[in-house]
Phi, psi and omega in degrees: 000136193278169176312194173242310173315339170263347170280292187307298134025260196289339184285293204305318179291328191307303180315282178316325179287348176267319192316271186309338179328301190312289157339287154311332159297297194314302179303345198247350183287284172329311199285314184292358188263146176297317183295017186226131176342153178273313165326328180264335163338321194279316166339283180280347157283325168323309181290330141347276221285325185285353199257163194273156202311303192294004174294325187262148189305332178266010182255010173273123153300135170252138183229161193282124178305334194254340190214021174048027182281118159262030135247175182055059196234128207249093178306334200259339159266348138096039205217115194286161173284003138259047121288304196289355203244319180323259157342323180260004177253359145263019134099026172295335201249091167336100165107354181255126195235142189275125197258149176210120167262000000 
């Protein structure tokens, strides 16, 4: 099991990257338009810049839902592999048969 304090984090950046989305769309929309003046541009990069860090989307870790390991992470089971090898030989996992040769 990952710390908590470190689940608790990233659960905090999530909360903020929805909190700011919008907001950050609209300034990276200005800044990217060619038609609008380089001042406000500059503008809105500034405010860019000033909004807090932990706002943005890449600073979220993907982490496993069931034991919080943030390597060996199955984006599409939301789940590290041994939580998933865990879960599937005790038959938690629909349709996942434990294979042996």
């Amino acid at each position: 099991m990952a710390k908590t304090s470190s689940v608790e984090k990233n659960n905090r950046r999530r909360k903020l990257v929805k909190q700011y989305a919008g907001k950050r769309a609209k300034l990276k929309a200005i800044i990217q338009n060619k038609e609008v003046t380089m001042e406000e541009r500059f503008a809105a990069q500034l405010k860019l810049a000033e909004m807090p860090r932990n706002s943005a989307k890449n600073r979220i870790r993907n982490r496993c839902e069931v034991t919080g390991r943030p390597r060996a992470y199955y984006r599409k089971l939301k789940m590290s592999r041994l939580a998933l090898r865990e879960m599937s030989n005790l038959g938690l996992i629909p349709g996942m048969v434990k294979s042996s040769w």
